[in-house]
One Martini backbone bead per residue (centre of mass of N, CA, C, O) as a GRO file, in nm:
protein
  196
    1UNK     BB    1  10.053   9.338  10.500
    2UNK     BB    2   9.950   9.289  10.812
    3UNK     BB    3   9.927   9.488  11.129
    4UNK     BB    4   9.964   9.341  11.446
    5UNK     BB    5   9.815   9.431  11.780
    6UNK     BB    6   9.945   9.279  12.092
    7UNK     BB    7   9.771   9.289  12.419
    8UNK     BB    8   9.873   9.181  12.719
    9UNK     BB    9   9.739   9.110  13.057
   10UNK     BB   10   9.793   8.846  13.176
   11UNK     BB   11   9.946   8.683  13.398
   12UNK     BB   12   9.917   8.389  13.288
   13UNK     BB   13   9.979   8.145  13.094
   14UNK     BB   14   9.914   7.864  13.028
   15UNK     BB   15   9.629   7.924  13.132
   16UNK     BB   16   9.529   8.120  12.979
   17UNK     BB   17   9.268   8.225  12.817
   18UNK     BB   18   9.347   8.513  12.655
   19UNK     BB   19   9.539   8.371  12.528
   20UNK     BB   20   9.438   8.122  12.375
   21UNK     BB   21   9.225   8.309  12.196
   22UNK     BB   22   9.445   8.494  12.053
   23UNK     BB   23   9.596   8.246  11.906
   24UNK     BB   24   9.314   8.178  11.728
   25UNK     BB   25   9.298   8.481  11.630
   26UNK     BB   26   9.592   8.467  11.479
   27UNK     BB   27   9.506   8.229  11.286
   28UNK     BB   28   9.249   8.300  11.147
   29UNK     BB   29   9.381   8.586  11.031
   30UNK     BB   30   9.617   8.383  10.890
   31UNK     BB   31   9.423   8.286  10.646
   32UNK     BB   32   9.368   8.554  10.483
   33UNK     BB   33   9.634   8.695  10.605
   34UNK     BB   34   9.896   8.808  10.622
   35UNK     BB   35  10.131   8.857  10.953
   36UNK     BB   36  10.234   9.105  11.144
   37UNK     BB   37  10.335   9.061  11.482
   38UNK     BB   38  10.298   9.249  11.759
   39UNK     BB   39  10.390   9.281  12.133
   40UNK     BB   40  10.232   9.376  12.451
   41UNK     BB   41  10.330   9.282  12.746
   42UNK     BB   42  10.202   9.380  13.050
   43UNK     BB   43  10.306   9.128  13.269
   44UNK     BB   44  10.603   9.073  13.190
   45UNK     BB   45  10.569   9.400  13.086
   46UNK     BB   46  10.517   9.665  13.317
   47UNK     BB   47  10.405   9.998  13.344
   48UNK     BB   48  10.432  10.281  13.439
   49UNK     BB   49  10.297  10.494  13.627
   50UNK     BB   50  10.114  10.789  13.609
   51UNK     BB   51  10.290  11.121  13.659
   52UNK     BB   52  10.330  11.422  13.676
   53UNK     BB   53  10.544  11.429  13.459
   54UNK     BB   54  10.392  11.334  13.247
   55UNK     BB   55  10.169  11.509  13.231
   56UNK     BB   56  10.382  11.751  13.189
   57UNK     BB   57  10.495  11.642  12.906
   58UNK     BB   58  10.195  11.648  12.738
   59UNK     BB   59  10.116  11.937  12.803
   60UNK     BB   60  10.341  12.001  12.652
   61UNK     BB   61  10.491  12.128  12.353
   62UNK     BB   62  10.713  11.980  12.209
   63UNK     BB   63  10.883  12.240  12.143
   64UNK     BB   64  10.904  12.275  12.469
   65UNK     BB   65  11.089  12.047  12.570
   66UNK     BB   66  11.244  11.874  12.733
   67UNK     BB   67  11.513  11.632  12.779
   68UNK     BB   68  11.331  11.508  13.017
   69UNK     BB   69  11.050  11.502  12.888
   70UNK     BB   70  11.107  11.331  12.664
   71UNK     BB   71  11.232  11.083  12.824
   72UNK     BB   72  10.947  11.059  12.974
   73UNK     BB   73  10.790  11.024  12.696
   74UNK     BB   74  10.880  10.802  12.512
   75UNK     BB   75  10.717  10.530  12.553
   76UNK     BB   76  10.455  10.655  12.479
   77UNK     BB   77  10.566  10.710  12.188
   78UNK     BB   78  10.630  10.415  12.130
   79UNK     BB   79  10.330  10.334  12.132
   80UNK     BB   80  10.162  10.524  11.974
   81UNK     BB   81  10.320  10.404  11.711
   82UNK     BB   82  10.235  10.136  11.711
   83UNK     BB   83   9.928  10.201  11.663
   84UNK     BB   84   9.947  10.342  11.426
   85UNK     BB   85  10.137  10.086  11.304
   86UNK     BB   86   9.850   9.960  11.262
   87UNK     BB   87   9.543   9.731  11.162
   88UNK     BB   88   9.543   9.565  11.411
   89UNK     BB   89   9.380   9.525  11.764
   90UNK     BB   90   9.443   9.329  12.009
   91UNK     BB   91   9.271   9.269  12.344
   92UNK     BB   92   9.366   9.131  12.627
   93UNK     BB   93   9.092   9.112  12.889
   94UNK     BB   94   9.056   9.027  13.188
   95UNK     BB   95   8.902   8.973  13.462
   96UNK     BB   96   8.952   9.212  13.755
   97UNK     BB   97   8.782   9.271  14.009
   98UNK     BB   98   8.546   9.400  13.746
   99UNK     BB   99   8.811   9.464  13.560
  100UNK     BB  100   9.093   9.555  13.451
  101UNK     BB  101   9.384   9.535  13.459
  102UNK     BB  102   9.647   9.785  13.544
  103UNK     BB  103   9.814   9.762  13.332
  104UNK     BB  104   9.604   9.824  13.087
  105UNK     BB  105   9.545  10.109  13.216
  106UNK     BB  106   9.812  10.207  13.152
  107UNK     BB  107   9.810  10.187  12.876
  108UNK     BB  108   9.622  10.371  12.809
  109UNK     BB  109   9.733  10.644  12.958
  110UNK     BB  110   9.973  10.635  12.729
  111UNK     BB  111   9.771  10.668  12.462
  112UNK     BB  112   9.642  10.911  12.593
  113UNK     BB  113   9.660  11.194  12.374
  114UNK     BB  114   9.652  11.497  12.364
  115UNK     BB  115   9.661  11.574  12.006
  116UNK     BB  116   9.740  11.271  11.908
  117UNK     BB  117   9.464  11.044  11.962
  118UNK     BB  118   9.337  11.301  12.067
  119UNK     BB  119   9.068  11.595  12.056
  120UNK     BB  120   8.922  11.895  12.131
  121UNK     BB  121   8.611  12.040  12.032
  122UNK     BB  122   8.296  12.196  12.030
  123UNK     BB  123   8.184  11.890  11.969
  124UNK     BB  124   8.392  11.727  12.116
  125UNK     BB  125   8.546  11.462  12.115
  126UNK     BB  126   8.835  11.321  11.888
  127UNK     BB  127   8.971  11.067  11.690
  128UNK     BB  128   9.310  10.993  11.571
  129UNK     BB  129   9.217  10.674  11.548
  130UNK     BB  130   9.234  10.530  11.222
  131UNK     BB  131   9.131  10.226  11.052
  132UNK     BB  132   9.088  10.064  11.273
  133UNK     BB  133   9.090   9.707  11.403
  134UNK     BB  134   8.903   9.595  11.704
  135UNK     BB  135   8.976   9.322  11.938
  136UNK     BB  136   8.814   9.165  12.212
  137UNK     BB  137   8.950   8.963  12.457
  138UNK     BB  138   8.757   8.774  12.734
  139UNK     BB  139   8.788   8.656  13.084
  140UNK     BB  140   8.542   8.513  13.307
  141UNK     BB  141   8.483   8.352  13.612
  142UNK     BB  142   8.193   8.450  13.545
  143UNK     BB  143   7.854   8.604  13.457
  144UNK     BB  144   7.836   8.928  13.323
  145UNK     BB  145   7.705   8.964  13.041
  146UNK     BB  146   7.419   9.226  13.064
  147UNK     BB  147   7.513   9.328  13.342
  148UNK     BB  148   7.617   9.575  13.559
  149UNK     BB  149   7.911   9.390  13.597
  150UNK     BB  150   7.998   9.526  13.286
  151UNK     BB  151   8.309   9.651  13.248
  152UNK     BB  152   8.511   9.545  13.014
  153UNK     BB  153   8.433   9.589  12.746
  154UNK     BB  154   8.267   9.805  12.734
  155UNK     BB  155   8.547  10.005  12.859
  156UNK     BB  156   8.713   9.949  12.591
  157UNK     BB  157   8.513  10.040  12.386
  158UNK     BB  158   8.502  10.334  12.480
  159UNK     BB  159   8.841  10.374  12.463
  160UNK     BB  160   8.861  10.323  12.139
  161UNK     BB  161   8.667  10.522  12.048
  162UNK     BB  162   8.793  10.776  12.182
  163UNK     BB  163   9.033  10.719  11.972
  164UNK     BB  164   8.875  10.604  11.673
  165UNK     BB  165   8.784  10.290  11.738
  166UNK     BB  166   8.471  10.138  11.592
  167UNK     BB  167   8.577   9.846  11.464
  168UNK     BB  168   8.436   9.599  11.708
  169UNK     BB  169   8.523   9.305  11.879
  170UNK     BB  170   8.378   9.032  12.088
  171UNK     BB  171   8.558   8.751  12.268
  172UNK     BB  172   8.385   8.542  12.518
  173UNK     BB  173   8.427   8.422  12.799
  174UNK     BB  174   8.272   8.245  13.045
  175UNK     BB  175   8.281   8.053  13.359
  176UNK     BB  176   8.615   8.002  13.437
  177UNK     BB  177   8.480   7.898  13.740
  178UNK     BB  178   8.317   7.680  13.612
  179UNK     BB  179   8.294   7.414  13.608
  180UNK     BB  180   8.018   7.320  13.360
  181UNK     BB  181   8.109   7.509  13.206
  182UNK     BB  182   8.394   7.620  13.031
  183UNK     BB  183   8.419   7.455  12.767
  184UNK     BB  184   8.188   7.571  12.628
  185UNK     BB  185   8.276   7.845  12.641
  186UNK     BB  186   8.535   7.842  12.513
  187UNK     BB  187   8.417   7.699  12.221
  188UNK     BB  188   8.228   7.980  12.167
  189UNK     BB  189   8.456   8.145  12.104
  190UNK     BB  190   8.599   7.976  11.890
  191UNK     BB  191   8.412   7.999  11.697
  192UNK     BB  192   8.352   8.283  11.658
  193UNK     BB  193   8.590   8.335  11.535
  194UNK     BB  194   8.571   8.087  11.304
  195UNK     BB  195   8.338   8.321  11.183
  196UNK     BB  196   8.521   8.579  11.078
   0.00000   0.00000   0.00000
């Protein structure tokens, strides 16, 4: 059994491209196996930004937190934990204002944790999720890849990097905002898919 975890972050529903696009990837993956799905809807449940305590619990360690620094800190750990018991984790991540949605960004920051997920060595940070592959699906109301204005992949694939997960493909539809393009676009992400 394969263990996918999907990060949606679209506020969008049925109208939305990556939501659309994880779809027809989550078909094509359960064809060639088993595939078991947790999804983690970041537009309908969305993460508290992380505060003060937050950072202050994550700094302490384990066995010196308190009952209060546990509870702030459990949510960022049930998350961990998702990621860790996955073997594929899909991000769908629209282009909002040049960048990732921002409860997207809270999901980074709650996974982002120093000593569990990523350690700094003398040679530079180590990523601590291993053995991960990770699938990023965008979808840009314009035209942004390969010019200065390409944030959202970049940025996905680095940050992914850094925790450890090296192995990323991007399925991306572009000019979701142009009818003239729109249909070619999202048809070529689709065909990209199903040659996976």
């Amino acid at each position: 059994m394969t263990k996918v975890l999907v990060v949606q972050s679209s506020a969008l529903n049925e109208t939305s491209n990556t939501r659309l696009l994880t779809g027809k990837l989550l078909t094509r993956l359960g064809r060639d196996a088993e595939v078991a799905v947790t999804t983690r809807d970041l537009a309908h449940h969305p993460l508290p930004h992380i505060t003060d305590q937050t950072l202050g619990a994550f700094f302490t360690p384990a066995d010196q937190r308190s009952a209060e620094q546990n509870e702030i800190i459990a949510l960022s750990d049930t998350l961990v934990a998702e990621l860790m018991n996955t073997d594929i984790i899909i991000i769908a991540a629209p282009m909002y204002n040049f960048g990732v949605p921002s409860t997207l960004k809270a999901y980074f920051d709650h996974i982002a944790r120093a000593g569990v997920t990523f350690k700094y060595t003398e040679t530079g940070p180590v990523g601590l999720v291993q053995g991960k592959q990770a699938y990023i699906v965008t979808a840009t109301g314009g035209i942004h890849a390969g010019t200065p204005r390409d944030f959202v992949a970049p940025y996905v694939t680095t940050f992914l990097g850094f925790l450890g997960i090296n192995a990323v493909e991007t399925f991306a539809a572009e000019g979701m905002s142009m009818a003239d393009m729109k249909e070619a676009s999202l048809n070529q992400a689709i065909s990209a898919i199903e040659q996976l």
